[in-house]
Structure formats: C-alpha cells, structure tokens
C-alpha positions in Angstrom: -17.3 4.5 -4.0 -16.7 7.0 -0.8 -14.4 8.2 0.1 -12.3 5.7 3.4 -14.3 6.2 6.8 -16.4 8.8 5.3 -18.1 10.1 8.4 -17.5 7.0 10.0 -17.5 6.8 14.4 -15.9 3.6 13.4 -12.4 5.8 12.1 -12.5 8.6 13.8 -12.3 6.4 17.7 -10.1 4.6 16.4 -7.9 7.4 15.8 -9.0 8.2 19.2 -10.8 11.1 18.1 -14.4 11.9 19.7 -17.2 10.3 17.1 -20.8 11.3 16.7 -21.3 8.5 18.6 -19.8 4.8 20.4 -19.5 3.0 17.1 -19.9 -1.2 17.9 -19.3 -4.0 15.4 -18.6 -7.8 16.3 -16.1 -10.0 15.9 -17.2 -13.3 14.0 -20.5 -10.8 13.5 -20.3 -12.2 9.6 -21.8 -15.9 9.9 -22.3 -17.9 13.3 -25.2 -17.0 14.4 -26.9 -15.6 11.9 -30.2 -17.7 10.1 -29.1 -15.9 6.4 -25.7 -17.2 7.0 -26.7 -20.8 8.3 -28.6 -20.7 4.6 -26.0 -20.0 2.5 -24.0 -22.5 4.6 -26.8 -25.1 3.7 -25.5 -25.2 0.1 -22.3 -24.6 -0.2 -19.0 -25.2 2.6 -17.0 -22.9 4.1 -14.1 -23.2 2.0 -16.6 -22.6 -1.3 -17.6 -19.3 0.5 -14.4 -17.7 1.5 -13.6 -18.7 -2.4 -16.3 -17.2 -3.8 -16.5 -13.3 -3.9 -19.8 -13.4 -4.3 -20.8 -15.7 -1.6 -18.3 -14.1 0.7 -19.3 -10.6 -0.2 -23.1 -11.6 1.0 -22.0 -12.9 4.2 -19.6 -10.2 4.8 -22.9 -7.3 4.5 -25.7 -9.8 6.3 -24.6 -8.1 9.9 -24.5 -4.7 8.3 -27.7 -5.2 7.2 -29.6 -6.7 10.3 -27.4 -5.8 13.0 -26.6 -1.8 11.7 -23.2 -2.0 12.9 -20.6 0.6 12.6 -18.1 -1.6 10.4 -17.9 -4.6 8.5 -15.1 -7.6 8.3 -14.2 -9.4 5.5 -15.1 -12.7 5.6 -12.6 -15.2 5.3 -10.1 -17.2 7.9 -7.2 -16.6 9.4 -5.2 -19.2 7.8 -6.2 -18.4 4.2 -3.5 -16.7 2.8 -1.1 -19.4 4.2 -3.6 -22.9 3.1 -2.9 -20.7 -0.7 0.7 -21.6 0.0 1.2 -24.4 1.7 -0.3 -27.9 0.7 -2.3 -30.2 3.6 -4.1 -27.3 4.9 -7.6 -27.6 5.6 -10.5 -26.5 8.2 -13.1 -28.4 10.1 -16.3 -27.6 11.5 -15.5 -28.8 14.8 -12.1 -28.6 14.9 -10.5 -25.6 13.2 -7.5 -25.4 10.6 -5.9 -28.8 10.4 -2.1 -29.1 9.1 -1.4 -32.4 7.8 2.2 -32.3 8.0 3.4 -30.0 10.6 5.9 -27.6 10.7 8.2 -29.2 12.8 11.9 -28.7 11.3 14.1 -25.8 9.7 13.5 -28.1 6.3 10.2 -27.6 7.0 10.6 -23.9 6.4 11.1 -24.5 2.7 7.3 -25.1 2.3 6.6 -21.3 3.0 7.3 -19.5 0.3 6.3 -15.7 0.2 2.8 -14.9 -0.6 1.5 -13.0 -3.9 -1.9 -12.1 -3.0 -2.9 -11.4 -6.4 -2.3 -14.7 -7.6 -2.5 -16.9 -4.9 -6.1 -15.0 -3.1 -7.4 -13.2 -5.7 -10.7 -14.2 -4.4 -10.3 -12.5 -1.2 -9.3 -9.1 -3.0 -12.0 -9.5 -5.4 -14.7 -9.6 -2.3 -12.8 -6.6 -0.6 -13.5 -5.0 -3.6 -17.1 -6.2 -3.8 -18.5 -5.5 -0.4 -16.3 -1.7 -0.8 -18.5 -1.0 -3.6 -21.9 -2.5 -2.3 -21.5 -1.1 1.8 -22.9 2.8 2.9 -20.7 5.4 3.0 -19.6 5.8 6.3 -19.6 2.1 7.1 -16.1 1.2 6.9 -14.5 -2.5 6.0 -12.1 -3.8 8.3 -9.4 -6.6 6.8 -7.6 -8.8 8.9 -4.8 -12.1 9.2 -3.2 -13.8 12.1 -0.8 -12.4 13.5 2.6 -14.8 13.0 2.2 -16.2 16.4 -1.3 -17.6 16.4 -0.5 -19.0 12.5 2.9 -20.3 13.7 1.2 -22.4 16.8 -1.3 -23.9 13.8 1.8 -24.8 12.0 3.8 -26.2 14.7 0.9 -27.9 16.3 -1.2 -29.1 13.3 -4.1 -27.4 15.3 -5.7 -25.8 17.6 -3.8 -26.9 21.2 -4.8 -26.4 24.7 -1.5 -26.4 25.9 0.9 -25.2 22.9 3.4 -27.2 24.5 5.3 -28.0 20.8 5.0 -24.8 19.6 7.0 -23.2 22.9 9.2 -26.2 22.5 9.9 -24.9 18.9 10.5 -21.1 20.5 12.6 -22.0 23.3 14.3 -24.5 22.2 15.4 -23.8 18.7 15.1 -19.6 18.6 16.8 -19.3 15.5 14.3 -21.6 13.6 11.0 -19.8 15.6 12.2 -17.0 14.5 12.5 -17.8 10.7 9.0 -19.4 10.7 7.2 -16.0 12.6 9.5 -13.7 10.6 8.0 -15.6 7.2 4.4 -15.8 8.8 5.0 -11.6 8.8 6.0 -11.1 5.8 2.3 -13.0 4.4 0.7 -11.5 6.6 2.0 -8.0 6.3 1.8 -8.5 2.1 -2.2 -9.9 2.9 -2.8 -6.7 4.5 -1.3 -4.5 2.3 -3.3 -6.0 -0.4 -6.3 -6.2 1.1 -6.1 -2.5 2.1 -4.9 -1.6 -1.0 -8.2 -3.4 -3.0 -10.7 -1.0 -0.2 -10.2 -1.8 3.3 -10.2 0.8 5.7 -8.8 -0.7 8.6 -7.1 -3.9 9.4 -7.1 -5.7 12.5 -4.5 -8.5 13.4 -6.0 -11.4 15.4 -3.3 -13.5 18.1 -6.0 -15.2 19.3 -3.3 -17.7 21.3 -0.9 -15.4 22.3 -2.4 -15.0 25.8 -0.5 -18.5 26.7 3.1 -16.3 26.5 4.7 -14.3 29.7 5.2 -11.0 28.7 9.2 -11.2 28.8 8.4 -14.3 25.5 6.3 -12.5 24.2 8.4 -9.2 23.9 11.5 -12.0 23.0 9.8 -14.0 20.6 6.7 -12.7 19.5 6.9 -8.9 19.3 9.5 -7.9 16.6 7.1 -10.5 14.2 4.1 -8.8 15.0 5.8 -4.8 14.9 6.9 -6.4 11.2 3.1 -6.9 10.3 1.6 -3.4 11.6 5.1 -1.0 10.7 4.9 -2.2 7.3 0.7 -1.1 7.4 2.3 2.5 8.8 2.6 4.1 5.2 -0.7 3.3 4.2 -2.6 5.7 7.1 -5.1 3.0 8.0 -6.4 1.9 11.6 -4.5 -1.3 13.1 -6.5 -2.9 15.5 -4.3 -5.8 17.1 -6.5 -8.3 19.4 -5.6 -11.1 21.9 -7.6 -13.4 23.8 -6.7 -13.5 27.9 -3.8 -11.1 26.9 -4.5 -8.3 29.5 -1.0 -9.1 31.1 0.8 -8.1 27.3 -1.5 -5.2 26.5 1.5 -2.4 26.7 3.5 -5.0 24.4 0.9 -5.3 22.1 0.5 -1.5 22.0 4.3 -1.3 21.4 4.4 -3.6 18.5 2.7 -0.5 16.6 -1.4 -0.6 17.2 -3.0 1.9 17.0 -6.4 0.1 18.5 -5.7 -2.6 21.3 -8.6 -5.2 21.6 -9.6 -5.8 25.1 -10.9 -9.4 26.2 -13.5 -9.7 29.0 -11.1 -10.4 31.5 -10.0 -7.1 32.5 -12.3 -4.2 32.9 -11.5 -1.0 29.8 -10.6 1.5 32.6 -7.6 -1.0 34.0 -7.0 -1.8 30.4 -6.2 2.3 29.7 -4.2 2.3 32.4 -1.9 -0.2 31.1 -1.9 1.2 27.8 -1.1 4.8 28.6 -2.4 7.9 26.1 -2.5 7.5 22.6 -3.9 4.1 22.1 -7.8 3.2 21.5 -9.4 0.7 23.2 -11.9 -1.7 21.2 -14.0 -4.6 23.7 -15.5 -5.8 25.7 -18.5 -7.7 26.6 -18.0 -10.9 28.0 -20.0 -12.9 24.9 -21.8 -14.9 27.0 -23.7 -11.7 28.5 -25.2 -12.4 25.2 -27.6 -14.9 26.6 -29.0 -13.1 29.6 -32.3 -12.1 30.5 -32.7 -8.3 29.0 -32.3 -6.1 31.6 -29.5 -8.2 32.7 -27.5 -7.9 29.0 -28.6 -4.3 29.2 -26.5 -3.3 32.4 -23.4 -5.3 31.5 -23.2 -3.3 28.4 -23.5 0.3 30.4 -20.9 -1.2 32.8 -18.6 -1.8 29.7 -19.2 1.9 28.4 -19.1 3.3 31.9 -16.0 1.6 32.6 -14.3 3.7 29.5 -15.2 6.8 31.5 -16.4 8.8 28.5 -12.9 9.1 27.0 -12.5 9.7 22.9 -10.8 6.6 21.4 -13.4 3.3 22.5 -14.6 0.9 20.0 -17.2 -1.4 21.3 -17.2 -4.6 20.9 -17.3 -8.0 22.8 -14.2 -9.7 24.3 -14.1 -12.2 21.9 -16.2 -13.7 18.9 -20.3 -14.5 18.4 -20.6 -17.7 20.0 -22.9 -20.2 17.7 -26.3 -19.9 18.9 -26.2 -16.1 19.9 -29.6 -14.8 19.3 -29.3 -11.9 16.8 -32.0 -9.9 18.5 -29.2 -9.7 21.5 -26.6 -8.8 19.1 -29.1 -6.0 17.5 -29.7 -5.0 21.7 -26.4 -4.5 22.1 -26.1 -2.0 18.7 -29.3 -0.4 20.3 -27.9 0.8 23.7 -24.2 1.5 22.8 -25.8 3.7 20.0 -27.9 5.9 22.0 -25.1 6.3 24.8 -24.9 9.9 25.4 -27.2 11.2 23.1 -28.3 14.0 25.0 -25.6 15.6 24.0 -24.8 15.4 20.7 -24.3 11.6 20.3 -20.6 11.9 21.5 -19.4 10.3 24.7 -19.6 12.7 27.6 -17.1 12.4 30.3 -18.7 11.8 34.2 -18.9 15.1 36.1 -16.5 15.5 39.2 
C-alpha cells in the first residue's frame, strides 16, 4: 500500500502547499452520472451497495478510472453510521433519508446510542480498506459524515425540508435538548471518522449540506462547538479536514474556525471573495456552478478558467464544483473539466503561477 498522499496535488493544496499541479475531484463523482454506476445500480439497491465492500469499492474507483481525478470518496451516505444505530431509518430515490419516527423529544435522545464502527459499519471500513489497497499511489481517499447539523435536521425533520422550520424550533426553543442531540451526532461522527481514517483514508471531509439556512450568530451559538467536536478530535491524526456547506458563504470564517483546514466554497460566491473572508492559512476547495456542466464547450471551458483565475494563482485551491454531479451530467464534461484544470499553468512546471503586476 503507499504510503498517505504519496505525491499527491490532492494533500499537498490542501495543506496549502504549491502542488505539481490544480488537483480536481467531484463531489457525488462516485455514481450519478456515471453509465458503470447506473449498471451496477440495475442489480442491486443502494443500500446493498453501500453494504457491500465489494460493490462499494467498484463504485468508489469508476471516476478514478474514467474521470482521472486527483482523489477518490468513499462511497456511502451521510446518514449511514447513524441508520446502523437507530431503527426506522431508510433512503429513497427521490426523496432522501427518511426517519420514521422523528427525533422530536429529550426521550427521544435515548435512541442514539454511541457508535462502534467496527461493529455496527464494518462494511464501510472493510471498503476503505479495499479501494486503499486497489487505488494508485498518489491518488488519495477522502472519508466523510455529516456534520451534526445537517444529520440533526434529518432527525428532527424526518427529511429533507425546505424550510427547517422544526429543526430551528428544536434549537431555539429547547437549547439544552439541541444541544444534546448535535453534541451526540459529534461524537458518531467524530468516531466514523476516526475509523474510517484509521482503516486508510487520507482525508476526511465533513458535509453540512443545510447549514446555509443558519445566521452566522446561530450558527456560531448552536452549530459550531458540535462541528469544532468532529474536526479537533481528527487533529491528532494529521489528516486534511475539508468542511463543506451549501449557500454558506455568509459562515465561511465560522466554518474555518470550527477547525478546517480546507473550506468548501459553493457557487455563490466567487474563490477570491471567499479568501478574503477566510483569511491566511485555510485552503479553498470549489467551485463551478454544476450546471456549467451542461454548456456548450467553449462556454464550460471559460467558466472553469474564471473559477481558477479567480483563486489568483495562490498555493492551497482544490478544484471542484460548488456542489454535487447532478444526475444526467455527461461524463465527457466531467472528464473536460479534469482536462483544463490539469493543464493550468503548465508552462511552468505544472504549479499555479501567480498573475504578474
């Protein structure tokens, strides 16, 4: 097995270090949109995949393989490690995770115990280890889980919500309660990291996909010490921790002070406003707006030099888009996308080069 981030771009900008060249990987690159993965998904569901190390391992190296990205992501789903724990937890094609019996009450704390990842998601270490020992050196694995907020507004909701109106019931009105539930939340999440890091991954990335719906003065009350929980208690373990929200370019300084060392950057704000707010020392990762995706060539082909230009050159950028592979994304436009961020700056030496003046 080699060595972690062996001569990987992928590990050395996100340690904000310059990197041979702009490494790009995709979120939701493993599945969606791929024809292998709408094959495997033929035969069996997506709860038999994630459950299956072999299945998942597959799916995990397709984009590797066609798409010669700079990292891969384990496959699996943000609410695995707690649907281990918790009974009535369940996913749907069209709809998302689906909580049968909400979290609702303090009793309804009970029902989260802590989580053993060796016994309760073996399977999900088993395919860390799998795709570890099957990718290229220098191709890093990233882990992931949800950060507490995101996994709490599942809980409290029963699914996905436009409006999240009883899981900021649940914060505002009972704190002591919210803050039970998101402190348990971090403690799976932080022990389905450690895990998975400790079975080969060599970075972890914690998704709040919701938490964009929060002000920044909640999110620093309710949300932050949760999250800081998660990615202080990775800090030992000297691994990249990527932490990515969708419409959160309001919270990007909190984010970066609940520990990142990567902050993910949605399409909504441009990378150069987005450094600003984050100040030195933190990477950036983003951020094509995913539906650039499905313009004409030369159209896709400048929005993705306006994305690197944007990042001025600086050490410390991850591309990627602002959010996930929508369904029907034509692979050749993922593959495009590798293409052009991988020969930016090549005539000298493959490293971003900072504009003159």
């Amino acid at each position: 097995m080699p060595p972690a981030g062996a001569a990987s771009p992928f590990i050395a900008a996100c340690r904000g270090q310059p990197a041979s060249r702009v490494p790009v990987w995709f979120m939701r690159q493993a599945g969606r949109s791929l024809p292998e993965y709408r094959a495997v998904r033929e035969r069996h569901s997506f709860a038999e995949v994630v459950a299956d190390p072999e299945l998942a391992a597959e799916v995990t190296l397709q984009p590797v393989r066609r798409l010669g990205v700079d990292a891969a992501i384990l496959f699996s789903d943000i609410v695995t490690p707690v649907q281990a724990i918790v009974d009535g937890i369940h996913i749907e094609a069209e709809r998302g995770p689906v909580v049968v019996a909400p979290f609702r009450t303090k009793a309804d704390l009970a029902r989260l115990r802590p989580l053993e990842p060796e016994l309760d998601v073996p399977y999900v270490l088993d395919t860390v280890r799998l795709v570890r020992s099957r990718l290229p050196a220098g191709v890093p694995l990233i882990g992931f889980a949800g950060a507490p907020f995101t996994v709490a507004s599942y809980l409290v909701e029963g699914g996905r919500s436009r409006d999240h109106r009883r899981t900021k019931a649940l914060m505002y009105g009972e704190p002591d309660v919210w803050a039970d539930l998101v402190d348990r939340l971090a403690g799976v999440a932080l022990a389905s990291l450690r895990a998975q890091v400790e079975a080969g991954a060599q970075a972890v990335q914690l998704f709040d996909s919701w938490v964009g719906t929060l002000s920044e003065a909640d999110y620093r009350r309710y949300v932050l010490p949760a999250s800081a929980r998660v990615l202080d208690g990775l800090a030992d373990l000297d691994v990249p921790r990527i932490h990515f929200g969708v419409g959160a370019g309001h919270l990007l300084s909190a984010m970066a002070d609940a520990g990142a060392d990567v902050v993910g950057v949605d399409w909504r704000i441009s990378l150069d406003e987005a450094r600003r707010r984050l100040g030195a020392g933190v990477a950036v990762q983003g951020n094509l707006d995913p539906a650039a995706l499905f313009c004409p060539p030369a159209v896709l082909a400048a929005r993705v030099r306006a994305v690197l230009a944007a990042n001025g050159g600086r050490p410390g950028h991850v591309f990627n888009l602002g959010w996930g592979v929508l369904p029907d994304t034509d692979p050749a436009a993922l593959r495009t996308v590798v293409e052009i961020v991988h020969g930016h700056g090549q005539g000298s030496g493959g490293a971003e080069q900072p504009p003159s003046g």
